[in-house]
N, C-alpha and C positions, 0 to 999 in steps of 0.2 A: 233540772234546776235544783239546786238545793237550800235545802229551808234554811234557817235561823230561827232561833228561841229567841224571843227579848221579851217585853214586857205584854205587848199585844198577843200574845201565845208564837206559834209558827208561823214562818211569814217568809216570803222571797226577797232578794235584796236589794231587787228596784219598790216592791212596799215599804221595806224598812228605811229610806231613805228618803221614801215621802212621807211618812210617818216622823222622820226625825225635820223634814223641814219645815213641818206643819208645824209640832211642838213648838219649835223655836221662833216662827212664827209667830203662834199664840204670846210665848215669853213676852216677846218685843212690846208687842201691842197693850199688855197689860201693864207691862213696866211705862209707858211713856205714859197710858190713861191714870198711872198710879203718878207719876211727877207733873199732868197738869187738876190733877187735885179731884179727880171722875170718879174717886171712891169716900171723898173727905165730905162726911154729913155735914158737917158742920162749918163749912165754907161758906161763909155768905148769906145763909140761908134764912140764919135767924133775923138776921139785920134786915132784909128783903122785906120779912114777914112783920116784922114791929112795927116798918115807917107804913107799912097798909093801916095796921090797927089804929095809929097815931093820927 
């Protein structure tokens, strides 16, 4: 079987293909939690915490 260089070092290229579905995988997931707002501090948060103190 013959390897491939990519980023992972040498790798065969049934690895390399699960290695690139993973990635892209990951993308996906970050991208959707990044447009329902799963990285934004300041969403909601503050407002939450005032009406307690209040």
């Amino acid at each position: 079987m013959k390897m491939i260089n990519c980023q992972y070092g040498y790798v065969s290229p049934i690895e390399l293909k699960v290695f690139s579905e993973l990635d892209r995988e990951l993308k996906q997931k970050q991208r959707r939690a990044k447009q329902h707002g799963a990285f934004n501090l300041h969403k909601g948060g503050d407002d939450h915490a005032k009406s307690k103190t209040l």
